[in-house]
PyMOL CGO cylinders between C-alpha atoms (Angstrom):
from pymol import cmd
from pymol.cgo import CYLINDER

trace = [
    CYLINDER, 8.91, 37.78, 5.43, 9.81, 34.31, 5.89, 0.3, 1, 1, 1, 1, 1, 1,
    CYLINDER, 9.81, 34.31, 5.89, 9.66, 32.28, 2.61, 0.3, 1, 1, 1, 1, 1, 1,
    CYLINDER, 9.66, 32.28, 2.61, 9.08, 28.11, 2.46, 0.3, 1, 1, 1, 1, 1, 1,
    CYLINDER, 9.08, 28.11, 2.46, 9.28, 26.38, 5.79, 0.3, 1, 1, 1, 1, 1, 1,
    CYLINDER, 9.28, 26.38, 5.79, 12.44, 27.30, 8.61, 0.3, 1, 1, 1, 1, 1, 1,
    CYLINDER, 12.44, 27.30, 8.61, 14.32, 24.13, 9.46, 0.3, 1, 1, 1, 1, 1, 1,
    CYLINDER, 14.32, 24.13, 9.46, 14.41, 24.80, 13.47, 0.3, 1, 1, 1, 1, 1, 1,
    CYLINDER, 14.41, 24.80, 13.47, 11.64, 25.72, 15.72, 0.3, 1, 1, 1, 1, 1, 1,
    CYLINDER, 11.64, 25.72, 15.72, 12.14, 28.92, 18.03, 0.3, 1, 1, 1, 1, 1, 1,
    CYLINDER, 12.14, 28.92, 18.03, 12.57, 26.65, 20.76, 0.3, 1, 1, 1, 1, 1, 1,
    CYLINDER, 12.57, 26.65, 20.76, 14.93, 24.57, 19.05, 0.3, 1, 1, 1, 1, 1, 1,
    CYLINDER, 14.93, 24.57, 19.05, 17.27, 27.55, 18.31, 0.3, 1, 1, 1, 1, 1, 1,
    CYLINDER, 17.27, 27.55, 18.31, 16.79, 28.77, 22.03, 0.3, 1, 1, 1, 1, 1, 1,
    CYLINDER, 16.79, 28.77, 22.03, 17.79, 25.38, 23.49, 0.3, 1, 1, 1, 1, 1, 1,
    CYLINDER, 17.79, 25.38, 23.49, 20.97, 24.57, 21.05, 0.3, 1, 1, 1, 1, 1, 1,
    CYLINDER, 20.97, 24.57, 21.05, 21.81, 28.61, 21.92, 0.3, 1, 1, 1, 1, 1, 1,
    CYLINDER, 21.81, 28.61, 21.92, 21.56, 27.77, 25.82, 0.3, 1, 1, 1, 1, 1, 1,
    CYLINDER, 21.56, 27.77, 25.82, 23.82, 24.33, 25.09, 0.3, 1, 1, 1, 1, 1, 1,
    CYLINDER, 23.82, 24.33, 25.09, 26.58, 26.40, 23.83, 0.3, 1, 1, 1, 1, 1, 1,
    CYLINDER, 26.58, 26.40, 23.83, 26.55, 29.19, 26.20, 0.3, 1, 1, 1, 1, 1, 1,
    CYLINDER, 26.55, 29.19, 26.20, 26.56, 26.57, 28.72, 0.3, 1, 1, 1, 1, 1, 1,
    CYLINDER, 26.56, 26.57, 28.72, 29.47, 24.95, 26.77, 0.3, 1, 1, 1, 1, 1, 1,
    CYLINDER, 29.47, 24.95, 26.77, 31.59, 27.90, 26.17, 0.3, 1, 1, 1, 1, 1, 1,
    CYLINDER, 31.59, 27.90, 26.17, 31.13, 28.65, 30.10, 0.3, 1, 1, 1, 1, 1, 1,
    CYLINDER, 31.13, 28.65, 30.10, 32.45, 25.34, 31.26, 0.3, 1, 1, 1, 1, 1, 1,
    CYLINDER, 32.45, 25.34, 31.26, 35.13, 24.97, 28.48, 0.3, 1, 1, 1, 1, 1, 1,
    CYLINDER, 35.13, 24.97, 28.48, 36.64, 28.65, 29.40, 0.3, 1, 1, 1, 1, 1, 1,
    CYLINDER, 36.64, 28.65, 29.40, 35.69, 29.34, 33.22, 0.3, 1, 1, 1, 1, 1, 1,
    CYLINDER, 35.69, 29.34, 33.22, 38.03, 31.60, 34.87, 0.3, 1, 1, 1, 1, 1, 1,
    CYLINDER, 38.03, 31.60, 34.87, 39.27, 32.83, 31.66, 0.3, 1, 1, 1, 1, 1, 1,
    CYLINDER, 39.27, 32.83, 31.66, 39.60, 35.84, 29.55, 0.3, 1, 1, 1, 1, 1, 1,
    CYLINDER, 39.60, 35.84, 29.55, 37.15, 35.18, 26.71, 0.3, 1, 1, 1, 1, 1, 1,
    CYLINDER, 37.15, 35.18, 26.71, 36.59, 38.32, 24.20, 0.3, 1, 1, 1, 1, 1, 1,
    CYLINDER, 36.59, 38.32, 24.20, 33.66, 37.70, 21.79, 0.3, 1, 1, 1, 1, 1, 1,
    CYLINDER, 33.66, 37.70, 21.79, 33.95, 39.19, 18.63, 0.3, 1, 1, 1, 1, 1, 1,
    CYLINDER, 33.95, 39.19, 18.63, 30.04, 40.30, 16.83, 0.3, 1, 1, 1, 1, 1, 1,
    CYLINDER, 30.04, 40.30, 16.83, 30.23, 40.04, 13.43, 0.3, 1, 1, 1, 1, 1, 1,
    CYLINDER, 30.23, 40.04, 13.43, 27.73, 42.40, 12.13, 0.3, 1, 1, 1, 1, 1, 1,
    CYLINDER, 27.73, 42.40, 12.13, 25.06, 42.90, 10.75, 0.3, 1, 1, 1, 1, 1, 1,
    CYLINDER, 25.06, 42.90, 10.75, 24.22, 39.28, 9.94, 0.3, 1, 1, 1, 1, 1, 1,
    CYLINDER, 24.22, 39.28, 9.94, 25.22, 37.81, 13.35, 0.3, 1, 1, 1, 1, 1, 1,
    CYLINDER, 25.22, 37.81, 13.35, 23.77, 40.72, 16.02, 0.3, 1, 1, 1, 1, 1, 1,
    CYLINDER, 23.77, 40.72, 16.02, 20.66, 38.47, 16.90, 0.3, 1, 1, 1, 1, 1, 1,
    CYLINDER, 20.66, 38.47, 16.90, 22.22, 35.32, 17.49, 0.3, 1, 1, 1, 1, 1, 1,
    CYLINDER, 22.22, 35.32, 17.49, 25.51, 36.89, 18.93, 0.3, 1, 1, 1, 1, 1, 1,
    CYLINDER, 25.51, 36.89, 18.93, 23.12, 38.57, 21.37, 0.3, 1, 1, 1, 1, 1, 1,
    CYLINDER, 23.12, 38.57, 21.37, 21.53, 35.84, 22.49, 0.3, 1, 1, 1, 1, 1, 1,
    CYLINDER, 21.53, 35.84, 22.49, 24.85, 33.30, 22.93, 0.3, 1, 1, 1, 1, 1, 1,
    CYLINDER, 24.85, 33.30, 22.93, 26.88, 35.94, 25.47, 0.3, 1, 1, 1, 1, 1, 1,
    CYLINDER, 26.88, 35.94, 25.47, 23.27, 36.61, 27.19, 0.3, 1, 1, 1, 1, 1, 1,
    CYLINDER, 23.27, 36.61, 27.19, 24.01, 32.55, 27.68, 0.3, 1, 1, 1, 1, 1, 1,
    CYLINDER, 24.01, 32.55, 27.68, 27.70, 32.56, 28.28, 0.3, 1, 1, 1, 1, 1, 1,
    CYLINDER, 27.70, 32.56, 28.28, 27.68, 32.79, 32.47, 0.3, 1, 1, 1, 1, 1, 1,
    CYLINDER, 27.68, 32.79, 32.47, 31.00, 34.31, 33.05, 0.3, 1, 1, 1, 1, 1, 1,
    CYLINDER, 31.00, 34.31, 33.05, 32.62, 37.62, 32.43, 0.3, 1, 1, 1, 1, 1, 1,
    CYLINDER, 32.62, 37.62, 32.43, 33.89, 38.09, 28.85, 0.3, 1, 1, 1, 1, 1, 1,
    CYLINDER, 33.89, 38.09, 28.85, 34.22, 41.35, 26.65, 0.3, 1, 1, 1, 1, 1, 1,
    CYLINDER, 34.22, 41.35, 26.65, 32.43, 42.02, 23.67, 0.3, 1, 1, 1, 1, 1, 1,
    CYLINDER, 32.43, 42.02, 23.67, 33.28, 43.95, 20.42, 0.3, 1, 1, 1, 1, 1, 1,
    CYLINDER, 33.28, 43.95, 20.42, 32.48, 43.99, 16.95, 0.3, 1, 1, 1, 1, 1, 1,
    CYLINDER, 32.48, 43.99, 16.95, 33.64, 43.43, 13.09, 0.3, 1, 1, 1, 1, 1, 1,
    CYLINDER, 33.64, 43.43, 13.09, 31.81, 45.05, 10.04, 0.3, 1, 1, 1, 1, 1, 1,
    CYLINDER, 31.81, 45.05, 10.04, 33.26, 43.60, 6.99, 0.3, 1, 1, 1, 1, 1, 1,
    CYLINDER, 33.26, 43.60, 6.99, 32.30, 43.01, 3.56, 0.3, 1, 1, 1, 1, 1, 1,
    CYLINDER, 32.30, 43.01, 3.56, 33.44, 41.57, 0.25, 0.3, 1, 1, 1, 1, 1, 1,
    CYLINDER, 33.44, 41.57, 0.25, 30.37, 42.27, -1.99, 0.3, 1, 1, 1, 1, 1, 1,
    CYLINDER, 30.37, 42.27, -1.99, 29.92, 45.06, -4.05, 0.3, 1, 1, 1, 1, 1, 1,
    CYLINDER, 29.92, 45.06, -4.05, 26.01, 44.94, -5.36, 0.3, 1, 1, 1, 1, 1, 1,
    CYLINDER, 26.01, 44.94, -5.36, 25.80, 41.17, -5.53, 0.3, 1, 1, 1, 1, 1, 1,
    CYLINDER, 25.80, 41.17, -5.53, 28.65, 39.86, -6.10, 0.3, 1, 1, 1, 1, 1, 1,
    CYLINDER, 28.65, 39.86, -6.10, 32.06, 38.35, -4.10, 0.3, 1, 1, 1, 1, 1, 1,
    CYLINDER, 32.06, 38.35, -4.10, 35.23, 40.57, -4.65, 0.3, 1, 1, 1, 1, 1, 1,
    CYLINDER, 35.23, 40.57, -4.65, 36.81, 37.65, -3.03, 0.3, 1, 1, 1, 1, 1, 1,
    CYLINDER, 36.81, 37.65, -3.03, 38.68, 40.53, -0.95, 0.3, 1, 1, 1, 1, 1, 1,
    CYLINDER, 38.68, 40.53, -0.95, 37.39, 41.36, 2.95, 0.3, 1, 1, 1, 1, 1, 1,
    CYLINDER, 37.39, 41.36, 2.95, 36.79, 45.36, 3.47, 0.3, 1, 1, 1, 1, 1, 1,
    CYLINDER, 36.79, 45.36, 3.47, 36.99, 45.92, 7.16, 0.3, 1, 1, 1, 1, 1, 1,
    CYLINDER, 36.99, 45.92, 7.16, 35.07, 48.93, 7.26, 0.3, 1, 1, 1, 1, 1, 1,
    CYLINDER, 35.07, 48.93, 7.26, 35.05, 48.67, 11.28, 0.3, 1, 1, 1, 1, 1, 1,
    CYLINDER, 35.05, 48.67, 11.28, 37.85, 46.85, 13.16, 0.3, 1, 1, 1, 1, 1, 1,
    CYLINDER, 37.85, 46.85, 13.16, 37.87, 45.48, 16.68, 0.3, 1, 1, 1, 1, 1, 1,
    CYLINDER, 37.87, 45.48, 16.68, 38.88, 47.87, 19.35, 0.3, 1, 1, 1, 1, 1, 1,
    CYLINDER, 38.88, 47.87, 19.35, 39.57, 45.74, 22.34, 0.3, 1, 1, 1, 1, 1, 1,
    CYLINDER, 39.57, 45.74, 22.34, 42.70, 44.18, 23.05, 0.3, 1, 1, 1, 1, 1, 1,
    CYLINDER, 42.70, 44.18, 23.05, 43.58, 41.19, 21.38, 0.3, 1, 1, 1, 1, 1, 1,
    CYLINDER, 43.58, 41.19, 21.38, 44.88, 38.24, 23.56, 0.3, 1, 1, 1, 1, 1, 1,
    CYLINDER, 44.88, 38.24, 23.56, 42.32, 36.90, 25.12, 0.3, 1, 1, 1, 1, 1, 1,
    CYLINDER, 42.32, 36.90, 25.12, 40.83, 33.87, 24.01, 0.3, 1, 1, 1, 1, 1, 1,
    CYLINDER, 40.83, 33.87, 24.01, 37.80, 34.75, 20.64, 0.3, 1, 1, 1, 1, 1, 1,
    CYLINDER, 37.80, 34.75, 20.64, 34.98, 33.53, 19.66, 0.3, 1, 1, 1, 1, 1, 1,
    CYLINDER, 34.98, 33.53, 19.66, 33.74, 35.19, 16.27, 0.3, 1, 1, 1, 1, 1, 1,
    CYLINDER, 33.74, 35.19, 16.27, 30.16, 34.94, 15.04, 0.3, 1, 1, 1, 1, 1, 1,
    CYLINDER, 30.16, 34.94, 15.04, 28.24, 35.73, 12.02, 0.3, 1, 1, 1, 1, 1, 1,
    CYLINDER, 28.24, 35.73, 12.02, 25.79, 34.65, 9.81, 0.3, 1, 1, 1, 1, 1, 1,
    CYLINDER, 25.79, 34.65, 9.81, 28.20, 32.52, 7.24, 0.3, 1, 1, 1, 1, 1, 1,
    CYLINDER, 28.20, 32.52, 7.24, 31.64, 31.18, 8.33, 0.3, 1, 1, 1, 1, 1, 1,
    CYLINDER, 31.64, 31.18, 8.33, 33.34, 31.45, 4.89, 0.3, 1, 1, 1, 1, 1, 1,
    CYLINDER, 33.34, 31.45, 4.89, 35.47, 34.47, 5.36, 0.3, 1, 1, 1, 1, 1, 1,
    CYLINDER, 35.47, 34.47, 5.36, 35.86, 34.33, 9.73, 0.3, 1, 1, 1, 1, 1, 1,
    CYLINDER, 35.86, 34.33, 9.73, 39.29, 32.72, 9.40, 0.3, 1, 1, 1, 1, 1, 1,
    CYLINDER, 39.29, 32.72, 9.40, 40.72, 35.15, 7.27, 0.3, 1, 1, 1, 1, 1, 1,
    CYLINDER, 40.72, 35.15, 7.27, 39.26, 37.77, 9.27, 0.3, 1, 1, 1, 1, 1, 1,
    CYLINDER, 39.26, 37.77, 9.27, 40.80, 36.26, 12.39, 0.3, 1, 1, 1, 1, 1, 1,
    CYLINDER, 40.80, 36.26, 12.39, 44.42, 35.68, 10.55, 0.3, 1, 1, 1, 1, 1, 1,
    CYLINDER, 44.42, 35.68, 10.55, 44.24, 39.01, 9.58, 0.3, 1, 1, 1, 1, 1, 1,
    CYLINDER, 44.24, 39.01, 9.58, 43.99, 40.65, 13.47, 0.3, 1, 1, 1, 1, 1, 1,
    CYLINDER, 43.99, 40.65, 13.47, 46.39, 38.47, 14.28, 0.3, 1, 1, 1, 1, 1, 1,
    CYLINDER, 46.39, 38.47, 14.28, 48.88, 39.82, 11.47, 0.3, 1, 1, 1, 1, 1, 1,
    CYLINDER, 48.88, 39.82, 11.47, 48.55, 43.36, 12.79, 0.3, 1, 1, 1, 1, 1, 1,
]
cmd.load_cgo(trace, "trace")
């Protein structure tokens, strides 16, 4: 159900999508580039952005939380952790930014 009115059109969305696939190709070609899904909230758009990525990369996924019912614990539950090797060069995605770059700190501390 979509409530009020969305501020991008479908083929707005598409188009910025296909920019930064396009991007992310140039900027990393020839390189190791492990995408990192943050789920659920991200799955549709992470789909779509390594469908427009044009190089190799490896995928893998992140299910986190730090709600219980409705409200912040202010502490990240990993309840599923990235499995692929990590050294390669990451781009994380999901829905809201606010807790990626203690997520990403946090691999990087293990």
């Amino acid at each position: 159900m979509i409530i009020g009115k969305p501020l991008f059109s479908v083929e707005q969305i598409q188009t910025r999508v296909t920019e930064l696939g396009n991007s992310i190709s140039s900027d990393y070609e020839g390189k190791e580039v492990l995408a990192i899904g943050i789920l659920k909230g991200a799955f549709m758009f992470y789909s779509d952005l390594v469908r427009a990525i044009g190089q190799r990369l490896t995928t893998d996924f992140i299910i986190a939380s730090s709600y219980k019912d409705t409200e912040s614990t202010g502490k990240v539950n990993v309840l599923y952790d990235v499995t692929e090797k990590i050294g390669s060069l990451i781009y994380a995605l999901q829905n809201g930014f606010g807790w990626m770059k203690l997520q990403l700190q946090a691999i990087f501390q293990k």
